[in-house]
PDBQT receptor file of N, H, CA, C and O in Angstrom, charges set to zero:
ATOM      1  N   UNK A   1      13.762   6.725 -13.109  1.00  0.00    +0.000 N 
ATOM      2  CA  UNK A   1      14.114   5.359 -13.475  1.00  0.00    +0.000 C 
ATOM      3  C   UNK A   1      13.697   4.426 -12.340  1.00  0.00    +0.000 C 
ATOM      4  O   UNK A   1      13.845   4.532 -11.123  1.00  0.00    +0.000 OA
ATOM      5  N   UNK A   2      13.085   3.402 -13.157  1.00  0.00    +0.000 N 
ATOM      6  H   UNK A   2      12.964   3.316 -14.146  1.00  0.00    +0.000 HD
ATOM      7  CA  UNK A   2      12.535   2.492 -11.720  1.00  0.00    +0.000 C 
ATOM      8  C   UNK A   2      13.485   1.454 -11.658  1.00  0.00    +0.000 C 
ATOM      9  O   UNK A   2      13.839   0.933 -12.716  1.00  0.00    +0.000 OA
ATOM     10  N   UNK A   3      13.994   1.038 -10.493  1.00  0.00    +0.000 N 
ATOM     11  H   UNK A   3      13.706   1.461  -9.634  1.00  0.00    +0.000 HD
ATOM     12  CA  UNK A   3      14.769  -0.502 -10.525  1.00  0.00    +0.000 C 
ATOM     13  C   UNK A   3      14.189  -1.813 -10.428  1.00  0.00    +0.000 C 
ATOM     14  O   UNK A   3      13.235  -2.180  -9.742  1.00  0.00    +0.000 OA
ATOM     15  N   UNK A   4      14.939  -2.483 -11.250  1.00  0.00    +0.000 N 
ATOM     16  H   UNK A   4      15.713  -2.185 -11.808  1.00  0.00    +0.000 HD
ATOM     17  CA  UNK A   4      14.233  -3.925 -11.316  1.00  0.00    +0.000 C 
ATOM     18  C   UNK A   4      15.502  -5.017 -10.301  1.00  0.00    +0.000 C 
ATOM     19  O   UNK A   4      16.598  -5.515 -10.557  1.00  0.00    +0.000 OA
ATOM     20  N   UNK A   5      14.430  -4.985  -8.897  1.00  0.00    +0.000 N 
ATOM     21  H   UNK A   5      13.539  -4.580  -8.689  1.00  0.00    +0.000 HD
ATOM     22  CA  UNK A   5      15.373  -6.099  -8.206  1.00  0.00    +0.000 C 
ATOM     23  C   UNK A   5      16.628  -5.444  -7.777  1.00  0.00    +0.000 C 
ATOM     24  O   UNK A   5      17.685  -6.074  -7.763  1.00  0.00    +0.000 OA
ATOM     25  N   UNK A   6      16.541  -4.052  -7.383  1.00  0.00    +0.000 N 
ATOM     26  H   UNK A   6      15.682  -3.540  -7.395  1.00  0.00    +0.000 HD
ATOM     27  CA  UNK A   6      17.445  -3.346  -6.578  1.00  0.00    +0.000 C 
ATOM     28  C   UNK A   6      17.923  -4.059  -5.049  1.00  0.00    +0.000 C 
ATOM     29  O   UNK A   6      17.103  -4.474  -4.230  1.00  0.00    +0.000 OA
ATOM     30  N   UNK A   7      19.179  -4.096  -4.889  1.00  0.00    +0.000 N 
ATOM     31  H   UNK A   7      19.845  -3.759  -5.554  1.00  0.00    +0.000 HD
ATOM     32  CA  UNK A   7      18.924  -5.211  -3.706  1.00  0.00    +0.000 C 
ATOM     33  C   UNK A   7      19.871  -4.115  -2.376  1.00  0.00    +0.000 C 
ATOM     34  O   UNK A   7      20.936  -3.505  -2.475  1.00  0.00    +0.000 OA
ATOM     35  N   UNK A   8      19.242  -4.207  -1.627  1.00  0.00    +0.000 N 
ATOM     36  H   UNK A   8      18.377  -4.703  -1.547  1.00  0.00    +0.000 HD
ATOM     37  CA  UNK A   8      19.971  -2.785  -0.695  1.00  0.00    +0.000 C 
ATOM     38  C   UNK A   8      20.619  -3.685   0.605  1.00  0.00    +0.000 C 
ATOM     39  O   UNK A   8      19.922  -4.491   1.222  1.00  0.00    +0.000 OA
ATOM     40  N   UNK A   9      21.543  -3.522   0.815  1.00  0.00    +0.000 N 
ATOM     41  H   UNK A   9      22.110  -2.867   0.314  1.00  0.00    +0.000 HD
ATOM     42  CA  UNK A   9      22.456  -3.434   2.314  1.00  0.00    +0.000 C 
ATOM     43  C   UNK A   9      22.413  -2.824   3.526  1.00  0.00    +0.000 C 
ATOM     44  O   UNK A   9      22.008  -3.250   4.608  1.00  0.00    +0.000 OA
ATOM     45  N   UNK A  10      23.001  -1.497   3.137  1.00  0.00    +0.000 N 
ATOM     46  H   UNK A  10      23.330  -1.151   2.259  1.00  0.00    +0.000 HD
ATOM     47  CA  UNK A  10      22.812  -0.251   4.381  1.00  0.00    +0.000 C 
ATOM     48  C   UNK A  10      21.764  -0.873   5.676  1.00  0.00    +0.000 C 
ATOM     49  O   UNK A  10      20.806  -1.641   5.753  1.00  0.00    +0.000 OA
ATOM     50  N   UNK A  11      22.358  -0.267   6.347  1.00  0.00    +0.000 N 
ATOM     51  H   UNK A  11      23.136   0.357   6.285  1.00  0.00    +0.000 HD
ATOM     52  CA  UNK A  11      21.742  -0.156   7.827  1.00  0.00    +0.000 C 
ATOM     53  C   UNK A  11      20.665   0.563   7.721  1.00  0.00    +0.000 C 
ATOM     54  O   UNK A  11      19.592   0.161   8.170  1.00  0.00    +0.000 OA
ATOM     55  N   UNK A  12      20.819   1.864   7.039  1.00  0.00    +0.000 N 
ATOM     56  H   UNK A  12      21.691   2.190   6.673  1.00  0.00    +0.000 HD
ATOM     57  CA  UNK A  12      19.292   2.604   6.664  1.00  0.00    +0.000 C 
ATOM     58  C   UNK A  12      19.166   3.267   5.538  1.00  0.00    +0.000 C 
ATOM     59  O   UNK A  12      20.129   3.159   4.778  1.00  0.00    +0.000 OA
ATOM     60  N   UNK A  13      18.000   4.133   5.068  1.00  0.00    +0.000 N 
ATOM     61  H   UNK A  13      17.218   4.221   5.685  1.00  0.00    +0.000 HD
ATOM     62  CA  UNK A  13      18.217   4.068   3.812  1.00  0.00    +0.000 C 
ATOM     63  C   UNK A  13      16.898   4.854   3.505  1.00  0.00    +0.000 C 
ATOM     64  O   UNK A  13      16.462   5.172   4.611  1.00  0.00    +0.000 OA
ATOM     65  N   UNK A  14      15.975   5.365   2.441  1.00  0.00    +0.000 N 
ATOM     66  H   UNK A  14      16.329   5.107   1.542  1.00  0.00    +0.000 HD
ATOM     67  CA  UNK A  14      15.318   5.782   1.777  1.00  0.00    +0.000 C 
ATOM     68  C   UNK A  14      15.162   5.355   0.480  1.00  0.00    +0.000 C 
ATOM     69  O   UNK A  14      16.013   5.365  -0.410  1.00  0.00    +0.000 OA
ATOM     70  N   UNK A  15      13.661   4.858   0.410  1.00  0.00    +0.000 N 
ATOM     71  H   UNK A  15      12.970   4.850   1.132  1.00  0.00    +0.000 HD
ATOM     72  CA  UNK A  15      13.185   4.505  -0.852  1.00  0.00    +0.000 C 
ATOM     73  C   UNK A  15      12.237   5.601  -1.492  1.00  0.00    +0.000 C 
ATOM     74  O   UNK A  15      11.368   6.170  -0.830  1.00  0.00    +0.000 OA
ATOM     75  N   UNK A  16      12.473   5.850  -2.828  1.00  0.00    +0.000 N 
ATOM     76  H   UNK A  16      13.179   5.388  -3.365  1.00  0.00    +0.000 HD
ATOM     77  CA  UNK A  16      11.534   6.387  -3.195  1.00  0.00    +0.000 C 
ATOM     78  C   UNK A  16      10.389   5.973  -4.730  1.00  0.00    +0.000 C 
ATOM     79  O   UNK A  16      10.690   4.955  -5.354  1.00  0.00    +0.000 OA
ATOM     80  N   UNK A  17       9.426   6.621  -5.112  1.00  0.00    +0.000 N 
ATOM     81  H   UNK A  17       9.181   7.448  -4.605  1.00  0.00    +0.000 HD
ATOM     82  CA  UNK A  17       8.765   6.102  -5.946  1.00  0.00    +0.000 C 
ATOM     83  C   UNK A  17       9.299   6.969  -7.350  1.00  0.00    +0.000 C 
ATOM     84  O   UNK A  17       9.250   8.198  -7.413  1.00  0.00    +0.000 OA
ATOM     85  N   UNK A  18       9.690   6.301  -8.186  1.00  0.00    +0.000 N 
ATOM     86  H   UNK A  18       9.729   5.303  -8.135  1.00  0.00    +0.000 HD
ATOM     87  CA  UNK A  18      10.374   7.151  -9.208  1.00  0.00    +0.000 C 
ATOM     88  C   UNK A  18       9.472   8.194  -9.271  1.00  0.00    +0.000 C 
ATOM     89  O   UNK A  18       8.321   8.218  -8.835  1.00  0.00    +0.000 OA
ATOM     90  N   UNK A  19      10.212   9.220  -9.961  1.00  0.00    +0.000 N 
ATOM     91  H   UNK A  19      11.147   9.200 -10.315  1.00  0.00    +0.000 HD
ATOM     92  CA  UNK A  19      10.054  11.052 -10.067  1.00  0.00    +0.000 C 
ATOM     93  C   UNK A  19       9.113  11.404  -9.455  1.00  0.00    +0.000 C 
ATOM     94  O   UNK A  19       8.061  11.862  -9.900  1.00  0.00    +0.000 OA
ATOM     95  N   UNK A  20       9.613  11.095  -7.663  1.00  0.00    +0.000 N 
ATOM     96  H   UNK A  20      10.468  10.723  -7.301  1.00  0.00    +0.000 HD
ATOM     97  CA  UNK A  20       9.302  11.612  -6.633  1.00  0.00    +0.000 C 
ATOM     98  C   UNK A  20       9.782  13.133  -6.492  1.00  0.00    +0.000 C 
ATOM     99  O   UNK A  20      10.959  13.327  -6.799  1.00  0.00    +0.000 OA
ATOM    100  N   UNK A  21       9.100  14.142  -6.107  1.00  0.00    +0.000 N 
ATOM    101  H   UNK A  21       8.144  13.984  -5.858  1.00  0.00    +0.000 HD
ATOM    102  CA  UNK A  21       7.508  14.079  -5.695  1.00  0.00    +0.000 C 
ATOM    103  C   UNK A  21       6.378  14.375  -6.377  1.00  0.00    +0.000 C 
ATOM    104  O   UNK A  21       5.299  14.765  -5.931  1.00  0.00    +0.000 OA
ATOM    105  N   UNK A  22       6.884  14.046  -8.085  1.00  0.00    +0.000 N 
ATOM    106  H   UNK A  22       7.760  13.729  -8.447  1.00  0.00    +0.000 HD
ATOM    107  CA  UNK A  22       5.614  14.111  -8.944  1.00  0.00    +0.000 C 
ATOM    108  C   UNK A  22       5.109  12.816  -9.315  1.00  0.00    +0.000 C 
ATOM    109  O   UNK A  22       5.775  12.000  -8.677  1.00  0.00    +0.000 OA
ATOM    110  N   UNK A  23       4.373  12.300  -9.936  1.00  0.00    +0.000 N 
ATOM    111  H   UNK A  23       3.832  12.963 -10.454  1.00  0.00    +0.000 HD
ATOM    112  CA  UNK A  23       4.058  11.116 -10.541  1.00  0.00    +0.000 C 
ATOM    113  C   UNK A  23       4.972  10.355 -10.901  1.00  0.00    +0.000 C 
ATOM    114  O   UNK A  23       6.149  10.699 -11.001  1.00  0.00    +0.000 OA
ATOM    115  N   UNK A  24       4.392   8.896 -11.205  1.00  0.00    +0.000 N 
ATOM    116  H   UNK A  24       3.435   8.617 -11.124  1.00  0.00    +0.000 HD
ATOM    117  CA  UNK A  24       5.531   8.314 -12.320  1.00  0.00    +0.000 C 
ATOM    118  C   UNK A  24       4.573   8.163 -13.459  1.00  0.00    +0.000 C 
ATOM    119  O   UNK A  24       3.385   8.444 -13.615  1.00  0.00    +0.000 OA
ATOM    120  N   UNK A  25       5.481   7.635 -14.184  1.00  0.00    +0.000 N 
ATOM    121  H   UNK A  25       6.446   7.407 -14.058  1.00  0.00    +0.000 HD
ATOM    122  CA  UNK A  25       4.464   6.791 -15.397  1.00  0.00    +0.000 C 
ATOM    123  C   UNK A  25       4.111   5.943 -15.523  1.00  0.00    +0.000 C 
ATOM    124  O   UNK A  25       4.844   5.058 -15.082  1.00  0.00    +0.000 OA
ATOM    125  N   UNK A  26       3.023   5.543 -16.059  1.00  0.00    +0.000 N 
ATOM    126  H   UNK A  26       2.427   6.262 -16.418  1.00  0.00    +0.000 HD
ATOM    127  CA  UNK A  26       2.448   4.449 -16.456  1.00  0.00    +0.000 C 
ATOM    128  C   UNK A  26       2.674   3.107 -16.369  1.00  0.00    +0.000 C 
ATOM    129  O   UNK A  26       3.900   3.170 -16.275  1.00  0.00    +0.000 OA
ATOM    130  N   UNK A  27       2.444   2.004 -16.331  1.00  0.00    +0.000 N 
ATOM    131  H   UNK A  27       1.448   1.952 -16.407  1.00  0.00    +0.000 HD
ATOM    132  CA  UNK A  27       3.249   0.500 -16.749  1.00  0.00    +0.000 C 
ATOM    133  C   UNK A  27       4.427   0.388 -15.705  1.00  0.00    +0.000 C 
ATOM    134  O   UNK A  27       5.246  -0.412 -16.156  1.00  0.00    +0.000 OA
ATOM    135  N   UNK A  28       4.806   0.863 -14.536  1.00  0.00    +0.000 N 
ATOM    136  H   UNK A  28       4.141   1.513 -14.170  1.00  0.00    +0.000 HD
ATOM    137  CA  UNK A  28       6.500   0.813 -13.990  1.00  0.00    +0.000 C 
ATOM    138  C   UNK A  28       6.069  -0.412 -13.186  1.00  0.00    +0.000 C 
ATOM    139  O   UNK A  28       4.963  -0.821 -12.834  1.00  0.00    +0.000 OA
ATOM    140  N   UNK A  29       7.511  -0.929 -12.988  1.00  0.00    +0.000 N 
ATOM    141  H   UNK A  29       8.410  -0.597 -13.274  1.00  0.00    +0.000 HD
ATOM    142  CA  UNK A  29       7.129  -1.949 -12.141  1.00  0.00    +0.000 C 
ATOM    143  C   UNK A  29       8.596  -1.920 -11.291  1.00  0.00    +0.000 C 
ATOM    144  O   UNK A  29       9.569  -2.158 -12.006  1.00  0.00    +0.000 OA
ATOM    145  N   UNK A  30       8.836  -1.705 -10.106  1.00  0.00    +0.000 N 
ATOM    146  H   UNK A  30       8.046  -1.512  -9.525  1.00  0.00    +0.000 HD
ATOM    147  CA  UNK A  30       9.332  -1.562  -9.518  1.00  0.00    +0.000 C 
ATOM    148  C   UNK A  30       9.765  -2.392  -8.191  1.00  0.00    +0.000 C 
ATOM    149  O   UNK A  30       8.864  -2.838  -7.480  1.00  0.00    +0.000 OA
ATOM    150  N   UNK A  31      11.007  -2.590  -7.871  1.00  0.00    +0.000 N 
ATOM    151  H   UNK A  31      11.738  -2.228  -8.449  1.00  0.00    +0.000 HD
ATOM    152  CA  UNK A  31      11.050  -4.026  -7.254  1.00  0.00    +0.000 C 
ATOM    153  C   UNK A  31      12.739  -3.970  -6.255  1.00  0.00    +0.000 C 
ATOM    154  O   UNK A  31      13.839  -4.066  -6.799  1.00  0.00    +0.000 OA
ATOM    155  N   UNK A  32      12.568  -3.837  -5.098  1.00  0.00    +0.000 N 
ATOM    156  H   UNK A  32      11.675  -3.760  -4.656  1.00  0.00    +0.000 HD
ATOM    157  CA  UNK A  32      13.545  -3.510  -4.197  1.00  0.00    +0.000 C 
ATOM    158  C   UNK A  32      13.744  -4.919  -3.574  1.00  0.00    +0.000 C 
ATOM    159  O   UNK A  32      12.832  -5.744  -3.639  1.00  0.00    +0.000 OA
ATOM    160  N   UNK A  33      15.164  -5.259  -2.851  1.00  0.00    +0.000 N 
ATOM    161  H   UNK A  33      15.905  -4.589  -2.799  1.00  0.00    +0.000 HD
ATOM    162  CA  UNK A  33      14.935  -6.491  -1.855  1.00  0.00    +0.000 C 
ATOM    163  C   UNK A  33      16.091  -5.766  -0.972  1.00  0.00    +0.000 C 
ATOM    164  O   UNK A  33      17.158  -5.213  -1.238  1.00  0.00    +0.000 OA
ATOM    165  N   UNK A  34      15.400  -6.025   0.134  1.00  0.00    +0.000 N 
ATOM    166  H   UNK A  34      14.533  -6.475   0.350  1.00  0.00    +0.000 HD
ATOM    167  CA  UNK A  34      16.009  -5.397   1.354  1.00  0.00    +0.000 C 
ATOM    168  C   UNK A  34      16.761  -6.761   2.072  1.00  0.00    +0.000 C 
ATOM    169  O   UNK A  34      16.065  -7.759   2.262  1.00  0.00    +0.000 OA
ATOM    170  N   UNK A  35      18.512  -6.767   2.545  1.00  0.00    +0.000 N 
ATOM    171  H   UNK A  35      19.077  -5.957   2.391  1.00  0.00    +0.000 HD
ATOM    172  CA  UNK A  35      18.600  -7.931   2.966  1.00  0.00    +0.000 C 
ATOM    173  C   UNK A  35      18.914  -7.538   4.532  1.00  0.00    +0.000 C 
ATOM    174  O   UNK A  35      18.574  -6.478   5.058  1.00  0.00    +0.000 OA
ATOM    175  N   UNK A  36      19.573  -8.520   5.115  1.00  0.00    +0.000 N 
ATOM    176  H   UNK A  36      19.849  -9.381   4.688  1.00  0.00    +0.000 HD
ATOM    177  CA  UNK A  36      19.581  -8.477   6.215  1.00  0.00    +0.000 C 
ATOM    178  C   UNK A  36      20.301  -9.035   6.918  1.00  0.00    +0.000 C 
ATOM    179  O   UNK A  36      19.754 -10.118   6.711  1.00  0.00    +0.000 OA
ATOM    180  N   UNK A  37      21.684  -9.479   8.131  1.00  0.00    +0.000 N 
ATOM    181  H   UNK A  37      22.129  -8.599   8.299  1.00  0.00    +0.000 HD
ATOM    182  CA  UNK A  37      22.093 -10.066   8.243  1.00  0.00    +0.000 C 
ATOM    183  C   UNK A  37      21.207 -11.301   9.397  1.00  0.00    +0.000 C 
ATOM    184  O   UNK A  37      20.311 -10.907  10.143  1.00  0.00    +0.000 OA
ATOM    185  N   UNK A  38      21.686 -12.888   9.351  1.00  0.00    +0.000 N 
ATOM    186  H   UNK A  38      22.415 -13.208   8.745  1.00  0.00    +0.000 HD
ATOM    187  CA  UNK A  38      20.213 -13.420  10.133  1.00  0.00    +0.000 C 
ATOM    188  C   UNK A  38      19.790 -13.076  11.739  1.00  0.00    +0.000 C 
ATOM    189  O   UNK A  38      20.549 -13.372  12.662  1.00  0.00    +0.000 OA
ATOM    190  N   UNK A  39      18.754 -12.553  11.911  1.00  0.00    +0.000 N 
ATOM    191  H   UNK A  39      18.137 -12.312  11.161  1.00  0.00    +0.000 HD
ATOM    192  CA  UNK A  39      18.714 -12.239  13.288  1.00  0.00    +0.000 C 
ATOM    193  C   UNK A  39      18.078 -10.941  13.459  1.00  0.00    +0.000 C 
ATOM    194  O   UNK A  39      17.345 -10.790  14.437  1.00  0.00    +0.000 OA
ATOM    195  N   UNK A  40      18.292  -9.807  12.490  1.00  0.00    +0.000 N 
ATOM    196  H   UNK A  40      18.888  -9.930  11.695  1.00  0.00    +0.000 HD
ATOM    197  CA  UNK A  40      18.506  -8.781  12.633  1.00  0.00    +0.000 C 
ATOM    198  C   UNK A  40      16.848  -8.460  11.888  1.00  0.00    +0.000 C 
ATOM    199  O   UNK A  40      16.261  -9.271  11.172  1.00  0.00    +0.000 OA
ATOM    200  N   UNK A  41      16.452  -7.422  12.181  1.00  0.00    +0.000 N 
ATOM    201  H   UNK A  41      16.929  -6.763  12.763  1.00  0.00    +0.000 HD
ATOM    202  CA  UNK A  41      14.919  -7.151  11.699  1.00  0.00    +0.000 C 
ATOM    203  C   UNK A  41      14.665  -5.497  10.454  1.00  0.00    +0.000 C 
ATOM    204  O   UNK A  41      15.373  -4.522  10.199  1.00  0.00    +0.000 OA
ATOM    205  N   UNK A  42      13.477  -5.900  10.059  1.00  0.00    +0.000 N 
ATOM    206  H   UNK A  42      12.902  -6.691  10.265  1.00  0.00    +0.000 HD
ATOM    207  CA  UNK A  42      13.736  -4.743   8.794  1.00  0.00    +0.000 C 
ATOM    208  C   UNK A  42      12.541  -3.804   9.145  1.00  0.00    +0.000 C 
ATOM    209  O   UNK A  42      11.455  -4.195   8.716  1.00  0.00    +0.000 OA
ATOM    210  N   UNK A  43      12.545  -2.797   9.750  1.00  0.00    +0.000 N 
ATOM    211  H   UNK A  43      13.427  -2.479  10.098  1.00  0.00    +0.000 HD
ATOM    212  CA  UNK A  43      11.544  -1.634   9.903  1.00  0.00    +0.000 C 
ATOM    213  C   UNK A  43      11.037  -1.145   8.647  1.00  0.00    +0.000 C 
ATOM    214  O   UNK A  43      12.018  -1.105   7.904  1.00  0.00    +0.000 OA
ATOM    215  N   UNK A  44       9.956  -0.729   7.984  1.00  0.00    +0.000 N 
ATOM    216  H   UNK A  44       9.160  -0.762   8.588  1.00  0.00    +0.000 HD
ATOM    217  CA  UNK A  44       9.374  -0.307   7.136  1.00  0.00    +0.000 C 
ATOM    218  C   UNK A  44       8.886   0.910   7.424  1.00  0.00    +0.000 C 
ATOM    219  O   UNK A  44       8.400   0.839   8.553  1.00  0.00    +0.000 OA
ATOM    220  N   UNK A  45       8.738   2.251   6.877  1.00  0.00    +0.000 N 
ATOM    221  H   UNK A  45       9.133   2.309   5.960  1.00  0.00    +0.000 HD
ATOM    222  CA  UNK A  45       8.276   3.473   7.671  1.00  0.00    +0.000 C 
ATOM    223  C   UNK A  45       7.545   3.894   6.594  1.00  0.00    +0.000 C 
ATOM    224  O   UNK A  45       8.300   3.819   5.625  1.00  0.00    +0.000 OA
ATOM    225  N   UNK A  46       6.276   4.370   6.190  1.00  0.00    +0.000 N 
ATOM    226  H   UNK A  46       5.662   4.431   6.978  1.00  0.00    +0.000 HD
ATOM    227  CA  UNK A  46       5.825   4.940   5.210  1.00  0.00    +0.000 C 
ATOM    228  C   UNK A  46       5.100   6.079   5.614  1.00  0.00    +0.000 C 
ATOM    229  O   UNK A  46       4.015   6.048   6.194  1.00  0.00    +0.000 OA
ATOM    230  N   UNK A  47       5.905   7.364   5.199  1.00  0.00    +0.000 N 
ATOM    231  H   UNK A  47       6.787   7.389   4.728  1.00  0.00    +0.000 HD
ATOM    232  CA  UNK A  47       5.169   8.674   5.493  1.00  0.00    +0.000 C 
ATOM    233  C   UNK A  47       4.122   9.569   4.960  1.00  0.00    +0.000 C 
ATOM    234  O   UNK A  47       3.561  10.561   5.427  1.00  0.00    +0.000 OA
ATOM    235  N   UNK A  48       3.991   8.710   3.473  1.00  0.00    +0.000 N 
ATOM    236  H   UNK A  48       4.446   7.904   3.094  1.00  0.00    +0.000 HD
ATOM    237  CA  UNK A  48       3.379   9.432   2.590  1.00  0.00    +0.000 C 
ATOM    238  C   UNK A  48       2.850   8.053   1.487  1.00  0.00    +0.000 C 
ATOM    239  O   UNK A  48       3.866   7.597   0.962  1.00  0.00    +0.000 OA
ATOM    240  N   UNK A  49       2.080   7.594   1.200  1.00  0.00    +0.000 N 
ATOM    241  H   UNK A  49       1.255   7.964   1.627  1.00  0.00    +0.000 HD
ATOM    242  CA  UNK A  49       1.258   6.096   0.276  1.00  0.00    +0.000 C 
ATOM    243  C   UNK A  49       0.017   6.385  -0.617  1.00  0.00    +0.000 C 
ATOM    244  O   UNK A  49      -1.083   6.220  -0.089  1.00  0.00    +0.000 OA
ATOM    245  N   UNK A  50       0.047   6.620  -1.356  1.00  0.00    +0.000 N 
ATOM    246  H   UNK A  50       0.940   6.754  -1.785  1.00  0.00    +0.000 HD
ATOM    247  CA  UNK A  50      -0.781   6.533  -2.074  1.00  0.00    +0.000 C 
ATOM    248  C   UNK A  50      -1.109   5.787  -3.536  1.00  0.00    +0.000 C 
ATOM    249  O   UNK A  50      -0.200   6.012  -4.334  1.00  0.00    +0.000 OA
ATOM    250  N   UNK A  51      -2.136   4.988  -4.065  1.00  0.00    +0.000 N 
ATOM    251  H   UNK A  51      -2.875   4.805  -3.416  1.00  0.00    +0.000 HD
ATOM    252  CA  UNK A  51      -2.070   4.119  -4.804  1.00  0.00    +0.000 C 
ATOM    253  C   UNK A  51      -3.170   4.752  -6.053  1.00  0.00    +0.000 C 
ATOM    254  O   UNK A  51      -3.725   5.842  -5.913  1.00  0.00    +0.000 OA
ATOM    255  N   UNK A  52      -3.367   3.864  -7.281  1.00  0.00    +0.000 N 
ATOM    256  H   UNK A  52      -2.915   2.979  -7.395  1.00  0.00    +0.000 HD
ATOM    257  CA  UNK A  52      -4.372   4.281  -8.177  1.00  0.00    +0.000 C 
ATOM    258  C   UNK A  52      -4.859   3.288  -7.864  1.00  0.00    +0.000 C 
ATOM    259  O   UNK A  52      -4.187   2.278  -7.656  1.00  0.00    +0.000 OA
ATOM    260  N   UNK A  53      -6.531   3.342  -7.720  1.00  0.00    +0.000 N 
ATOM    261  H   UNK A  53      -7.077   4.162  -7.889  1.00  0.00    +0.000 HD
ATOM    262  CA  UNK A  53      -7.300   1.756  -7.389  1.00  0.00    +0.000 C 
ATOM    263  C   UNK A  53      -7.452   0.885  -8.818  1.00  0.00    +0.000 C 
ATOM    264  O   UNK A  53      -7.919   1.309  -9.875  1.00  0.00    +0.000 OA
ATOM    265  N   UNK A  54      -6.986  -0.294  -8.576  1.00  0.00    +0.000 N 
ATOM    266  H   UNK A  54      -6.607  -0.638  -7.717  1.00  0.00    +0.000 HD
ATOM    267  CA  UNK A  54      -7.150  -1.371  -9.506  1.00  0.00    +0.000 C 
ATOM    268  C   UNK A  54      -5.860  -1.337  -9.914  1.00  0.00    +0.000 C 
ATOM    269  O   UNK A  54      -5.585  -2.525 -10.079  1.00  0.00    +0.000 OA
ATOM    270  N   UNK A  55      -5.090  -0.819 -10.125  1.00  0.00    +0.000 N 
ATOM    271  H   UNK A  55      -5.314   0.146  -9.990  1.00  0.00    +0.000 HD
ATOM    272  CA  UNK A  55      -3.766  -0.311 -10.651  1.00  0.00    +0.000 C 
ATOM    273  C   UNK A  55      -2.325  -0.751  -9.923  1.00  0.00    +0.000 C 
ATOM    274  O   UNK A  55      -1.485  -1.619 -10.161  1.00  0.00    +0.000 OA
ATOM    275  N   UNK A  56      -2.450   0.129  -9.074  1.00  0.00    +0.000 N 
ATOM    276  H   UNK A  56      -3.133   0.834  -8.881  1.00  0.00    +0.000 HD
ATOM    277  CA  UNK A  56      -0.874   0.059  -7.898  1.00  0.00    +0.000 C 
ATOM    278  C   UNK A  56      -1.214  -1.165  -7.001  1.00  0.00    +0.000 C 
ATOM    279  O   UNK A  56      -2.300  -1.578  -6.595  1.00  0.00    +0.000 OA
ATOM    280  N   UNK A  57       0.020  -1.601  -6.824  1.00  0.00    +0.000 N 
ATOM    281  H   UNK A  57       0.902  -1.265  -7.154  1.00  0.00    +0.000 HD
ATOM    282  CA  UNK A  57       0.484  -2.705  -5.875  1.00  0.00    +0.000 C 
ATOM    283  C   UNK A  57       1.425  -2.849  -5.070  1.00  0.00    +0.000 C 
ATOM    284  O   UNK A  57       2.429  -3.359  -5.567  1.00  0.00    +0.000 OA
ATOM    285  N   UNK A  58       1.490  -2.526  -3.744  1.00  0.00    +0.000 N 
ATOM    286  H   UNK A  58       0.674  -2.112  -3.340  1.00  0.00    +0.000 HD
ATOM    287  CA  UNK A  58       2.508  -3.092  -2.963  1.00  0.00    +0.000 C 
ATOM    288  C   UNK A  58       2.379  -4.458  -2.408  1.00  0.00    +0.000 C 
ATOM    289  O   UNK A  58       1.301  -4.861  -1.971  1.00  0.00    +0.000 OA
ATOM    290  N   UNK A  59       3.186  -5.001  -2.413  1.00  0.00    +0.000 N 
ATOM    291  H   UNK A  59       4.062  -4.674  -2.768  1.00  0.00    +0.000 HD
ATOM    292  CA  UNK A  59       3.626  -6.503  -2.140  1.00  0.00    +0.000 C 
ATOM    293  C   UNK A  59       4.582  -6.306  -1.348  1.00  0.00    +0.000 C 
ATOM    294  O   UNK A  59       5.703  -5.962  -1.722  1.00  0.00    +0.000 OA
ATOM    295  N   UNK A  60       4.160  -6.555   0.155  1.00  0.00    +0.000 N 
ATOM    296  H   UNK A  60       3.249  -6.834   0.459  1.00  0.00    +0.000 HD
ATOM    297  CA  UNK A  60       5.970  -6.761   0.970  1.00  0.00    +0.000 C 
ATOM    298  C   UNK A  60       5.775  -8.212   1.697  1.00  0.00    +0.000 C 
ATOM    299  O   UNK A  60       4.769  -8.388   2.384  1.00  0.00    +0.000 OA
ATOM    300  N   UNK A  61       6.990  -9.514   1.502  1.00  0.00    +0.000 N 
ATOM    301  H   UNK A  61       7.807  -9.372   0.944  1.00  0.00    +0.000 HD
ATOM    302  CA  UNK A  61       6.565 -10.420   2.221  1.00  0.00    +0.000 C 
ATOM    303  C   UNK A  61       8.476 -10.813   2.365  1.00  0.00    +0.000 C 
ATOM    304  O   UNK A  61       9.549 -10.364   1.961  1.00  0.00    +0.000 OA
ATOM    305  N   UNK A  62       7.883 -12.053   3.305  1.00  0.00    +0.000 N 
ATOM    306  H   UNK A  62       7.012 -12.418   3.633  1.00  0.00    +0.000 HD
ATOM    307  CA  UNK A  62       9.752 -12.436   3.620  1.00  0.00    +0.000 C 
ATOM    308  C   UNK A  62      10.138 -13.809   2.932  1.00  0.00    +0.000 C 
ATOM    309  O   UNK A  62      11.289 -14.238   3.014  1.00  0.00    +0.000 OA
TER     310      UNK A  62
């Protein structure tokens, strides 16, 4: 299941790409917001990325 506009808290945390560590399907559109209290900064770690060309999109902005 993908979330639409999942909005996360925690201090830390793990994201994953739905039905990780096999594929997903088709059409998902998937959409997290990481908050933050002001001041405080958001590390991004990606261990593993891979996209379909023309297809997948990551978008991270503030």
């Amino acid at each position: 299941q993908c979330p639409d506009n999942e909005v996360l808290f925690d201090s830390t945390g793990v994201i994953l790409s739905p039905g990780y560590p096999d594929s997903y399907p088709n059409l998902q559109m998937c959409s997290w917001m990481i908050n933050v209290e002001k001041g405080y900064n958001i590390t991004l770690h990606f261990e593993l990325f891979q996209t379909e060309k023309e297809f997948d999109i990551l978008e991270i902005f503030d």
